[in-house]
N, C-alpha and C positions, 0 to 999 in steps of 0.2 A: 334526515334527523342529524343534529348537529353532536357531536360525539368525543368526550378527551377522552382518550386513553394514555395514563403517567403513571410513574412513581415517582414518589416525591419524601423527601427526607425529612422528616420533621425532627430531628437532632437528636440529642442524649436522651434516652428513654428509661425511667425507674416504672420496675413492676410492680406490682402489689406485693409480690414478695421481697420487696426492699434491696433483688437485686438489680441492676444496672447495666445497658449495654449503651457505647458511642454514640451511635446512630443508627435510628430508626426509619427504615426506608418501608412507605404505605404503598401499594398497585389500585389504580382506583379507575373503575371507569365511570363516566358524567355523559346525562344524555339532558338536550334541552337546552334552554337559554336560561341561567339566573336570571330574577326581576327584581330580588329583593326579600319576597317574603311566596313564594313556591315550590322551596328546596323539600324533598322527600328523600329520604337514607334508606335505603335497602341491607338489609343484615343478611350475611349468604348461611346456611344451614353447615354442619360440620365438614365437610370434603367441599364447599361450591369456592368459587373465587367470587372477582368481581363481573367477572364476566357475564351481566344478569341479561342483554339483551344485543342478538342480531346486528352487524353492522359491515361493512364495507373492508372496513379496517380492522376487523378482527382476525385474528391471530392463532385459530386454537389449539395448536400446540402448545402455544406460550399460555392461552390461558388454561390448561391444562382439561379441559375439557372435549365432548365432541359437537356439545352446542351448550346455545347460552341458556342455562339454569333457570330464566323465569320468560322467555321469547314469549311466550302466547300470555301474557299478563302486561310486560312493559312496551312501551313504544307508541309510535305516532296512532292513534284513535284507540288504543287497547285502554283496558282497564286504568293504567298508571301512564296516562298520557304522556307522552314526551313533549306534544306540542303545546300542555298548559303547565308542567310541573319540571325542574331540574333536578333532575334523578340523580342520585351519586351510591354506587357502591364500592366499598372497602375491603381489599382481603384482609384480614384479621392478622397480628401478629403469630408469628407460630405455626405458621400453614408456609405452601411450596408454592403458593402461585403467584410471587411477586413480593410480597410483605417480606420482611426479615423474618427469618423462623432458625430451627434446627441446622437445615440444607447451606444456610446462606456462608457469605466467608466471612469471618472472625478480621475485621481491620487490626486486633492488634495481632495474631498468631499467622494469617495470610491464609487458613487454615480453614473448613465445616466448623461451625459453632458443634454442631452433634449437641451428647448431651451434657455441653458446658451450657447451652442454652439455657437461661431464666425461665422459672414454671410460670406458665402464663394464666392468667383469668380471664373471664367473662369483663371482666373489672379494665383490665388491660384491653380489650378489645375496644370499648367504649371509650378509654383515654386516648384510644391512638386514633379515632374516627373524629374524636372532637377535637383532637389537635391535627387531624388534615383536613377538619371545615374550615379552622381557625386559616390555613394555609390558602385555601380557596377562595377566602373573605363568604363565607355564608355561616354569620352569628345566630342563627334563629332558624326553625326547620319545622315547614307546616304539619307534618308528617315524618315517621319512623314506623316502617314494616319489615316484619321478619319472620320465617317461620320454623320451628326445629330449636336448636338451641339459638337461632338464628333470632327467634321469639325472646329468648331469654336474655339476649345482647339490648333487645327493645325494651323490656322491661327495667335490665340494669341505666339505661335513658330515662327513663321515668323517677327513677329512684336520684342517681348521681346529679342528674344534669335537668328536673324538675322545670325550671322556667327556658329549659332552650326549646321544649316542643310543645307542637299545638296537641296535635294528634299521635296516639301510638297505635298498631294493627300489630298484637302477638297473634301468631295464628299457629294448630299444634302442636302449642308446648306447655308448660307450666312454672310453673314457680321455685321447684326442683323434682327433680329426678324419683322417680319411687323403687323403693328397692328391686323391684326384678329389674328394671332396669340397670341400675346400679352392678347388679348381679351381671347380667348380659355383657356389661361394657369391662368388667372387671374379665370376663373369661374372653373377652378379642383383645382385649391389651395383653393378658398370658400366651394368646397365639403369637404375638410378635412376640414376645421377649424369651419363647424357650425356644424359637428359631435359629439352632448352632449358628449361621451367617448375623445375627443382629448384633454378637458381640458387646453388648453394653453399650447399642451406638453407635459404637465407635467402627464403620461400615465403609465410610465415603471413598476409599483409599482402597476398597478391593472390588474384584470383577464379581464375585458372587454377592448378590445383595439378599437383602433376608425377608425374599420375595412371597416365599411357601408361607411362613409366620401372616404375613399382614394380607394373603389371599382368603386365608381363612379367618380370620378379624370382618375381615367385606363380605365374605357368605352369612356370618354371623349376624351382619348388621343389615342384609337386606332381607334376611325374614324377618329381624325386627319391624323393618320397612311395611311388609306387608301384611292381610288381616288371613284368616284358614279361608275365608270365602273368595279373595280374590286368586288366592294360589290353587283353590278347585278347581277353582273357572279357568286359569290359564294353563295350568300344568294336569291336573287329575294325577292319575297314576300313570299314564302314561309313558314309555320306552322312548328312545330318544331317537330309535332309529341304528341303523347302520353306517349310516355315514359319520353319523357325530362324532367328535373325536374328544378323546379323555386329555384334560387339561392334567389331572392327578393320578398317581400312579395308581393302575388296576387290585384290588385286592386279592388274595387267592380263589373268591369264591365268583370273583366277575363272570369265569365263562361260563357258569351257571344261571348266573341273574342277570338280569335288564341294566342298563344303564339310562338311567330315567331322566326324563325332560326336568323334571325339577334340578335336580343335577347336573344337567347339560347346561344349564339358562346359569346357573348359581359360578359354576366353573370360567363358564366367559364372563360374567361380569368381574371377576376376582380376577382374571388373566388381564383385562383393559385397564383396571384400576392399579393394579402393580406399577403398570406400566408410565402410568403419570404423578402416583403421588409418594408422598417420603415416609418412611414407616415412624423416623421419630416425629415427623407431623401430626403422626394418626397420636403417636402416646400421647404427645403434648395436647393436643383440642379435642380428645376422649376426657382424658383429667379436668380440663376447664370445665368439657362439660358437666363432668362427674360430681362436681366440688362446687358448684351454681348454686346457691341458697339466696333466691331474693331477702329471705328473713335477716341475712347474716348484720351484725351490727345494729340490730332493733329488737323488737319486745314480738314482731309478727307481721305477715305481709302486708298488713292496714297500714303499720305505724312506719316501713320504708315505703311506703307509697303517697305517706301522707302529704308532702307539699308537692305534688301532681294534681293540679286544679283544671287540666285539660280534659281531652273525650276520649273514650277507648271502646276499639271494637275487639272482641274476643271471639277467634271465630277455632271452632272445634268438628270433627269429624268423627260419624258416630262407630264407623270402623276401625278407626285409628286406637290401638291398644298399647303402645307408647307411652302417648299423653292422651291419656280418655276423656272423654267429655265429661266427666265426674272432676279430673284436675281443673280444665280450662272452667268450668263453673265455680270453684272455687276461687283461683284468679279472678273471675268475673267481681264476684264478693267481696273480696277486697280490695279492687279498683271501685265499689261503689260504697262501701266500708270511708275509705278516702277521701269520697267529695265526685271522683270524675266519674263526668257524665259516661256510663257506659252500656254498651250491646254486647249479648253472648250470642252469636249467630249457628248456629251448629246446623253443619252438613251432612242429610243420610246419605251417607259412602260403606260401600264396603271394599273397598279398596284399601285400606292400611293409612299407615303416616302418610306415606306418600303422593296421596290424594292432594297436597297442598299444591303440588309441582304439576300434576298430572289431571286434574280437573279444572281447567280453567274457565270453564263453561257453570262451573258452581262459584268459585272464589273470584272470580272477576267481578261482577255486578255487585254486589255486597261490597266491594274491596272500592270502588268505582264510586257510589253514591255516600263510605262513607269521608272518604277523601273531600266529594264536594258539598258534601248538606252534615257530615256527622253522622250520629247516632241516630237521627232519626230519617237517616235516607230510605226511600221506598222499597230494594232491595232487598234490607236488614229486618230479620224476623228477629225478638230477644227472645229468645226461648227459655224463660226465668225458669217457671214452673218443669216447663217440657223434657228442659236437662237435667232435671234431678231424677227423670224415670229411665237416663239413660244406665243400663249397667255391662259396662264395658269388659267384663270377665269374660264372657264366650268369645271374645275377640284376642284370648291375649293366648301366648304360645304355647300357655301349660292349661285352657280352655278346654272344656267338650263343647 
Protein backbone atom coordinates (compact mmCIF):
# COMPACT_ATOMS: atom_id res chain seq x y z
CA UNK A 1 0.00 0.00 0.00
CA UNK A 2 1.42 3.11 -1.20
CA UNK A 3 1.41 5.69 1.91
CA UNK A 4 2.54 9.72 2.47
CA UNK A 5 3.02 10.53 5.69
CA UNK A 6 3.62 14.88 6.01
CA UNK A 7 2.97 17.95 7.32
CA UNK A 8 2.64 20.50 5.33
CA UNK A 9 2.19 24.31 5.80
CA UNK A 10 -0.68 25.75 4.25
CA UNK A 11 0.31 29.59 5.36
CA UNK A 12 -1.41 32.24 7.41
CA UNK A 13 -4.55 30.86 8.76
CA UNK A 14 -7.78 33.06 9.98
CA UNK A 15 -10.25 31.27 12.34
CA UNK A 16 -13.71 31.64 12.45
CA UNK A 17 -13.05 33.60 15.29
CA UNK A 18 -11.45 36.40 13.26
CA UNK A 19 -8.33 35.54 15.13
CA UNK A 20 -5.14 34.74 13.14
CA UNK A 21 -1.96 32.76 13.38
CA UNK A 22 1.39 32.88 10.79
CA UNK A 23 1.25 29.57 9.83
CA UNK A 24 -0.67 26.73 9.67
CA UNK A 25 1.16 23.43 9.58
CA UNK A 26 -1.65 20.24 8.74
CA UNK A 27 -0.14 16.13 9.64
CA UNK A 28 -1.92 14.09 7.03
CA UNK A 29 -1.68 10.72 6.15
CA UNK A 30 -2.65 9.55 2.22
CA UNK A 31 -3.09 5.96 1.34
CA UNK A 32 -3.45 4.89 -2.45
CA UNK A 33 -2.75 6.43 -5.74
CA UNK A 34 -4.88 9.76 -6.77
CA UNK A 35 -6.61 9.12 -10.34
CA UNK A 36 -8.39 12.00 -10.36
CA UNK A 37 -11.70 11.70 -9.24
CA UNK A 38 -11.29 8.64 -5.99
CA UNK A 39 -10.15 10.92 -3.26
CA UNK A 40 -12.15 9.79 0.14
CA UNK A 41 -11.32 12.21 3.42
CA UNK A 42 -11.58 10.52 6.52
CA UNK A 43 -12.52 13.00 9.61
CA UNK A 44 -10.82 11.45 12.95
CA UNK A 45 -13.34 11.45 16.04
CA UNK A 46 -12.13 14.14 18.96
CA UNK A 47 -8.71 12.54 20.53
CA UNK A 48 -7.81 10.36 16.92
CA UNK A 49 -5.04 11.76 14.47
CA UNK A 50 -4.49 11.02 11.09
CA UNK A 51 -3.19 7.91 11.83
CA UNK A 52 -6.44 6.08 10.42
CA UNK A 53 -4.55 3.05 8.92
CA UNK A 54 -1.54 0.30 9.52
CA UNK A 55 1.66 0.69 7.66
CA UNK A 56 5.29 0.13 7.62
CA UNK A 57 6.15 3.63 8.15
CA UNK A 58 4.32 4.42 10.94
CA UNK A 59 5.35 6.02 13.88
CA UNK A 60 3.16 5.62 16.86
CA UNK A 61 4.56 7.62 19.19
CA UNK A 62 4.53 10.41 16.90
CA UNK A 63 1.07 9.55 15.92
CA UNK A 64 0.18 9.47 19.32
CA UNK A 65 -1.66 6.54 19.46
CA UNK A 66 -1.22 2.60 20.10
CA UNK A 67 -2.63 1.71 16.71
CA UNK A 68 -4.32 3.19 13.73
CA UNK A 69 -7.91 4.34 14.72
CA UNK A 70 -9.97 2.85 11.79
CA UNK A 71 -7.12 -0.56 10.75
CA UNK A 72 -9.93 -3.12 10.33
CA UNK A 73 -12.10 -0.70 7.93
CA UNK A 74 -9.19 1.00 5.74
CA UNK A 75 -6.71 -0.62 3.48
CA UNK A 76 -5.79 -2.83 0.59
CA UNK A 77 -9.44 -5.21 0.23
CA UNK A 78 -11.05 -3.76 3.52
CA UNK A 79 -14.04 -1.72 3.35
CA UNK A 80 -12.44 1.65 2.19
CA UNK A 81 -10.14 0.12 -0.31
CA UNK A 82 -6.80 1.45 -0.61
CA UNK A 83 -6.29 -0.29 -3.84
CA UNK A 84 -9.44 1.60 -5.60
CA UNK A 85 -9.84 5.06 -3.58
CA UNK A 86 -6.89 7.68 -2.22
CA UNK A 87 -7.67 7.95 1.18
CA UNK A 88 -6.35 11.16 2.97
CA UNK A 89 -6.61 11.99 6.57
CA UNK A 90 -6.05 15.28 8.46
CA UNK A 91 -5.46 16.05 12.18
CA UNK A 92 -7.57 18.93 12.84
CA UNK A 93 -6.18 22.18 13.90
CA UNK A 94 -6.07 22.37 17.79
CA UNK A 95 -5.17 18.77 18.49
CA UNK A 96 -1.25 17.48 19.49
CA UNK A 97 -0.71 14.99 16.87
CA UNK A 98 1.03 17.12 14.30
CA UNK A 99 -1.47 19.96 13.15
CA UNK A 100 -0.58 23.39 14.92
CA UNK A 101 -2.68 23.44 18.11
CA UNK A 102 -2.21 24.74 21.85
CA UNK A 103 1.21 22.51 22.39
CA UNK A 104 2.85 23.95 19.20
CA UNK A 105 5.75 26.91 19.27
CA UNK A 106 4.38 30.31 18.73
CA UNK A 107 7.02 31.74 15.49
CA UNK A 108 6.67 34.88 16.90
CA UNK A 109 7.28 34.36 20.87
CA UNK A 110 9.66 31.05 20.23
CA UNK A 111 7.29 30.01 22.91
CA UNK A 112 3.86 27.05 23.46
CA UNK A 113 1.00 29.07 21.89
CA UNK A 114 -0.97 27.59 25.26
CA UNK A 115 -3.89 29.56 25.66
CA UNK A 116 -2.85 32.32 23.39
CA UNK A 117 -4.08 29.78 20.91
CA UNK A 118 -7.24 30.93 18.51
CA UNK A 119 -10.76 29.11 19.75
CA UNK A 120 -11.11 26.83 17.03
CA UNK A 121 -14.32 25.35 15.18
CA UNK A 122 -15.70 22.43 13.44
CA UNK A 123 -15.59 25.52 10.72
CA UNK A 124 -11.80 25.63 11.11
CA UNK A 125 -11.27 22.07 10.73
CA UNK A 126 -12.91 21.88 7.38
CA UNK A 127 -10.98 25.15 6.08
CA UNK A 128 -7.78 23.78 6.99
CA UNK A 129 -8.57 20.03 5.10
CA UNK A 130 -9.80 21.96 2.05
CA UNK A 131 -6.80 24.08 2.00
CA UNK A 132 -4.30 20.77 2.29
CA UNK A 133 -6.48 19.23 -0.65
CA UNK A 134 -5.93 22.42 -2.39
CA UNK A 135 -1.99 21.67 -1.49
CA UNK A 136 -2.26 17.92 -2.65
CA UNK A 137 -4.00 19.09 -6.18
CA UNK A 138 -7.30 16.85 -5.18
CA UNK A 139 -10.20 19.60 -6.21
CA UNK A 140 -13.10 17.16 -6.06
CA UNK A 141 -13.63 14.14 -3.45
CA UNK A 142 -15.86 11.19 -4.28
CA UNK A 143 -16.52 10.71 -0.63
CA UNK A 144 -16.22 12.30 2.99
CA UNK A 145 -16.58 9.90 6.10
CA UNK A 146 -16.50 10.53 9.61
CA UNK A 147 -17.65 9.35 12.66
CA UNK A 148 -18.16 11.33 16.30
CA UNK A 149 -17.79 14.82 15.98
CA UNK A 150 -15.60 13.37 13.39
CA UNK A 151 -19.40 13.16 11.65
CA UNK A 152 -19.94 16.62 12.31
CA UNK A 153 -16.59 17.79 10.32
CA UNK A 154 -18.56 15.75 7.35
CA UNK A 155 -21.49 17.45 7.63
CA UNK A 156 -19.88 21.00 8.05
CA UNK A 157 -18.38 19.53 4.02
CA UNK A 158 -21.88 19.38 3.00
CA UNK A 159 -22.83 22.56 4.09
CA UNK A 160 -19.48 24.84 3.44
CA UNK A 161 -18.00 23.15 0.50
CA UNK A 162 -21.57 21.60 -1.17
CA UNK A 163 -20.16 21.04 -4.85
CA UNK A 164 -16.63 19.60 -3.82
CA UNK A 165 -18.32 16.22 -2.69
CA UNK A 166 -20.00 13.38 -4.30
CA UNK A 167 -20.79 11.34 -1.32
CA UNK A 168 -20.90 12.01 2.68
CA UNK A 169 -20.99 8.90 5.38
CA UNK A 170 -21.85 10.81 9.11
CA UNK A 171 -21.83 7.95 11.05
CA UNK A 172 -22.73 8.52 15.17
CA UNK A 173 -23.32 11.82 15.41
CA UNK A 174 -25.73 14.45 14.68
CA UNK A 175 -26.29 17.86 13.90
CA UNK A 176 -25.47 19.16 17.48
CA UNK A 177 -24.85 18.12 20.63
CA UNK A 178 -28.13 17.53 23.03
CA UNK A 179 -27.86 18.87 26.33
CA UNK A 180 -26.70 15.81 28.67
CA UNK A 181 -24.28 15.86 26.56
CA UNK A 182 -23.40 19.20 26.55
CA UNK A 183 -23.67 18.78 30.33
CA UNK A 184 -21.11 15.85 30.33
CA UNK A 185 -18.45 17.62 28.35
CA UNK A 186 -18.95 20.91 30.38
CA UNK A 187 -18.05 18.80 33.73
CA UNK A 188 -14.57 17.02 31.87
CA UNK A 189 -13.53 20.38 30.80
CA UNK A 190 -14.06 21.41 34.88
CA UNK A 191 -11.74 18.34 35.69
CA UNK A 192 -8.97 20.00 33.84
CA UNK A 193 -9.22 23.38 34.73
CA UNK A 194 -9.48 23.12 38.65
CA UNK A 195 -6.42 20.84 38.29
CA UNK A 196 -3.90 23.19 40.75
CA UNK A 197 -1.02 22.17 37.83
CA UNK A 198 -3.20 23.49 34.70
CA UNK A 199 -2.56 27.05 35.80
CA UNK A 200 -4.55 28.87 33.13
CA UNK A 201 -2.52 26.78 30.42
CA UNK A 202 0.02 28.23 31.13
CA UNK A 203 1.91 24.49 32.02
CA UNK A 204 4.47 23.90 29.25
CA UNK A 205 7.39 25.24 31.18
CA UNK A 206 6.98 22.93 34.33
CA UNK A 207 7.65 19.34 35.34
CA UNK A 208 4.15 18.81 36.88
CA UNK A 209 1.66 18.73 34.29
CA UNK A 210 -2.22 18.85 35.13
CA UNK A 211 -2.34 15.22 34.46
CA UNK A 212 -5.03 14.17 37.51
CA UNK A 213 -7.45 17.07 35.83
CA UNK A 214 -7.55 15.57 32.28
CA UNK A 215 -7.45 11.77 33.73
CA UNK A 216 -10.58 12.27 34.81
CA UNK A 217 -12.07 14.39 31.78
CA UNK A 218 -10.97 10.47 29.86
CA UNK A 219 -12.95 8.45 32.61
CA UNK A 220 -15.73 10.67 32.09
CA UNK A 221 -15.68 10.53 28.41
CA UNK A 222 -15.32 6.73 28.19
CA UNK A 223 -18.57 5.77 29.92
CA UNK A 224 -19.99 8.22 27.75
CA UNK A 225 -18.23 5.86 25.10
CA UNK A 226 -20.13 3.08 26.33
CA UNK A 227 -23.93 1.72 26.53
CA UNK A 228 -25.11 -0.05 30.71
CA UNK A 229 -25.21 -3.21 28.55
CA UNK A 230 -21.90 -3.48 27.15
CA UNK A 231 -20.16 -2.48 30.61
CA UNK A 232 -22.47 -5.53 32.22
CA UNK A 233 -20.97 -7.67 30.10
CA UNK A 234 -17.41 -6.69 30.33
CA UNK A 235 -16.96 -5.34 33.86
CA UNK A 236 -20.31 -6.54 36.18
CA UNK A 237 -19.48 -5.90 39.65
CA UNK A 238 -16.71 -7.51 39.65
CA UNK A 239 -13.27 -6.75 42.13
CA UNK A 240 -10.31 -6.09 40.18
CA UNK A 241 -8.19 -8.54 41.94
CA UNK A 242 -5.09 -8.24 43.96
CA UNK A 243 -2.67 -7.60 41.87
CA UNK A 244 -4.24 -4.65 40.20
CA UNK A 245 -2.73 -1.54 41.01
CA UNK A 246 -4.48 1.83 41.91
CA UNK A 247 -3.62 4.57 39.37
CA UNK A 248 -5.59 7.17 42.06
CA UNK A 249 -4.96 7.60 45.50
CA UNK A 250 -6.94 5.00 47.84
CA UNK A 251 -9.77 6.69 49.71
CA UNK A 252 -10.05 5.98 53.53
CA UNK A 253 -12.68 3.46 53.18
CA UNK A 254 -10.47 1.21 50.26
CA UNK A 255 -9.39 -1.34 52.80
CA UNK A 256 -12.93 -2.17 53.43
CA UNK A 257 -14.17 -2.34 49.75
CA UNK A 258 -13.15 -3.90 46.45
CA UNK A 259 -11.44 -2.08 44.08
CA UNK A 260 -13.53 -2.90 40.97
CA UNK A 261 -12.66 -3.90 37.53
CA UNK A 262 -14.65 -1.09 36.22
CA UNK A 263 -12.37 1.06 37.97
CA UNK A 264 -9.26 -0.71 37.25
CA UNK A 265 -10.12 -0.61 33.24
CA UNK A 266 -11.33 3.38 33.59
CA UNK A 267 -7.78 4.09 35.74
CA UNK A 268 -5.57 2.60 32.86
CA UNK A 269 -7.11 3.97 30.24
CA UNK A 270 -6.85 7.83 31.76
CA UNK A 271 -3.06 6.86 32.84
CA UNK A 272 -2.26 5.88 28.67
CA UNK A 273 -4.12 8.96 27.66
CA UNK A 274 -2.29 11.40 29.82
CA UNK A 275 0.51 10.23 28.59
CA UNK A 276 -0.04 11.22 24.87
CA UNK A 277 -2.25 14.08 24.67
CA UNK A 278 -2.24 17.95 25.77
CA UNK A 279 -5.00 18.96 28.12
CA UNK A 280 -5.43 22.42 26.31
CA UNK A 281 -6.02 20.17 23.29
CA UNK A 282 -8.69 18.28 25.05
CA UNK A 283 -10.30 22.13 26.13
CA UNK A 284 -9.98 23.43 22.73
CA UNK A 285 -11.83 20.30 20.56
CA UNK A 286 -14.32 19.70 23.62
CA UNK A 287 -15.55 23.40 22.90
CA UNK A 288 -15.45 22.91 19.01
CA UNK A 289 -17.36 20.14 19.73
CA UNK A 290 -19.59 21.73 22.16
CA UNK A 291 -20.45 24.92 20.11
CA UNK A 292 -21.23 22.54 16.45
CA UNK A 293 -24.58 23.79 15.35
CA UNK A 294 -25.01 22.61 11.71
CA UNK A 295 -28.21 25.10 11.87
CA UNK A 296 -25.74 27.98 12.66
CA UNK A 297 -26.17 30.76 9.91
CA UNK A 298 -29.65 29.38 8.54
CA UNK A 299 -33.37 29.23 9.35
CA UNK A 300 -32.63 25.01 10.01
CA UNK A 301 -30.80 21.90 9.13
CA UNK A 302 -32.70 21.60 5.65
CA UNK A 303 -31.92 25.17 4.62
CA UNK A 304 -27.59 24.69 5.47
CA UNK A 305 -27.89 21.59 3.67
CA UNK A 306 -29.72 22.92 1.11
CA UNK A 307 -27.17 23.16 -1.94
CA UNK A 308 -25.83 19.45 -1.25
CA UNK A 309 -27.29 17.69 -4.31
CA UNK A 310 -25.30 14.54 -3.53
CA UNK A 311 -25.99 10.99 -1.69
CA UNK A 312 -25.76 10.40 1.95
CA UNK A 313 -25.51 7.54 4.06
CA UNK A 314 -26.50 7.98 7.86
CA UNK A 315 -25.51 5.22 9.61
CA UNK A 316 -26.63 5.17 13.60
CA UNK A 317 -26.23 2.47 16.44
CA UNK A 318 -29.05 1.56 18.50
CA UNK A 319 -26.80 1.31 21.70
CA UNK A 320 -25.12 4.32 21.23
CA UNK A 321 -26.80 7.05 23.75
CA UNK A 322 -24.57 9.83 22.72
CA UNK A 323 -25.88 10.40 19.45
CA UNK A 324 -29.10 8.00 19.40
CA UNK A 325 -30.67 6.85 16.54
CA UNK A 326 -33.51 9.28 17.26
CA UNK A 327 -30.72 12.18 16.43
CA UNK A 328 -29.12 10.49 13.31
CA UNK A 329 -32.89 10.08 11.91
CA UNK A 330 -33.32 13.29 12.23
CA UNK A 331 -30.12 14.23 10.25
CA UNK A 332 -31.46 11.67 8.07
CA UNK A 333 -34.54 14.15 7.41
CA UNK A 334 -33.04 16.82 6.60
CA UNK A 335 -30.44 15.44 4.25
CA UNK A 336 -33.65 14.22 2.36
CA UNK A 337 -35.66 17.61 3.42
CA UNK A 338 -32.60 18.90 0.98
CA UNK A 339 -32.83 16.98 -2.18
CA UNK A 340 -29.75 14.22 -1.34
CA UNK A 341 -30.36 11.03 -2.16
CA UNK A 342 -30.18 9.40 1.30
CA UNK A 343 -29.90 5.89 3.78
CA UNK A 344 -30.32 5.86 7.56
CA UNK A 345 -28.77 2.43 8.06
CA UNK A 346 -28.87 1.83 11.98
CA UNK A 347 -26.94 -0.97 13.69
CA UNK A 348 -28.34 -3.25 16.66
CA UNK A 349 -25.28 -2.80 19.00
CA UNK A 350 -25.28 -2.57 22.37
CA UNK A 351 -22.01 -1.62 22.62
CA UNK A 352 -22.10 2.31 23.01
CA UNK A 353 -20.77 5.09 20.65
CA UNK A 354 -18.03 3.28 20.20
CA UNK A 355 -19.38 0.56 18.10
CA UNK A 356 -18.32 2.74 15.06
CA UNK A 357 -14.36 1.89 15.84
CA UNK A 358 -15.01 -1.41 17.21
CA UNK A 359 -17.66 -3.27 14.97
CA UNK A 360 -16.20 -3.45 11.87
CA UNK A 361 -17.97 -6.51 10.82
CA UNK A 362 -21.34 -4.21 11.06
CA UNK A 363 -20.00 -0.89 9.56
CA UNK A 364 -17.88 -2.18 6.80
CA UNK A 365 -20.24 -3.68 4.17
CA UNK A 366 -22.75 -0.74 4.40
CA UNK A 367 -19.79 1.72 4.53
CA UNK A 368 -18.27 -0.48 1.26
CA UNK A 369 -21.43 -0.83 -1.05
CA UNK A 370 -22.33 2.66 -0.41
CA UNK A 371 -18.96 4.11 -1.53
CA UNK A 372 -19.41 1.89 -4.82
CA UNK A 373 -23.31 1.77 -5.81
CA UNK A 374 -24.69 4.67 -3.20
CA UNK A 375 -27.63 4.57 -1.37
CA UNK A 376 -28.90 1.98 -2.88
CA UNK A 377 -26.02 -0.56 -2.30
CA UNK A 378 -27.26 -4.23 -1.28
CA UNK A 379 -25.68 -3.89 2.24
CA UNK A 380 -27.81 -0.78 3.25
CA UNK A 381 -31.15 -1.32 5.04
CA UNK A 382 -33.01 2.50 5.33
CA UNK A 383 -34.63 1.86 8.20
CA UNK A 384 -37.10 5.06 7.69
CA UNK A 385 -39.96 3.69 9.67
CA UNK A 386 -37.86 1.31 11.82
CA UNK A 387 -35.78 4.25 13.53
CA UNK A 388 -38.60 6.12 14.80
CA UNK A 389 -39.30 3.05 17.25
CA UNK A 390 -35.86 3.34 18.39
CA UNK A 391 -36.01 5.07 21.97
CA UNK A 392 -32.64 5.61 23.02
CA UNK A 393 -33.25 6.45 26.92
CA UNK A 394 -32.51 3.14 28.60
CA UNK A 395 -29.15 3.41 26.84
CA UNK A 396 -28.25 6.75 28.30
CA UNK A 397 -26.25 7.22 31.85
CA UNK A 398 -29.09 8.52 33.84
CA UNK A 399 -31.36 5.30 32.20
CA UNK A 400 -32.92 2.30 34.11
Amino acid sequence: MNVERETVSVGEFEFACGESIPDLEVAYEAYGEFTGDNAVLLCHALTGSAHVASHREADDATAGQARAWWDDIVGPGKAIDTNDFYVVCANVPGSCYGTTGPASENPETGAPYGPDFPPVSVADWTEAQRRLLDELGVPHLHAIVGGSVGGMNVLEWAKRHPDHVDRIVPIATAARLDTQSLALHGIKRRAVLADPAYRGGEYYDREDRPTEGLAVARQIGHVMYLSKASMDRKFGRRSAGRDAQRTFPADPTAQYFPYRDVESYLDYQAETFVGRFDPNSFIYLTRATENYDLSAGFESDEDALGAFDGEALVMSFTGDWHFPVEQGEALADALRAAGAETAHHVIESDHGHDAFLVEPENVGPPLADFLAEGPEGSAITDTVEQSRDYAPVHNSLFGT
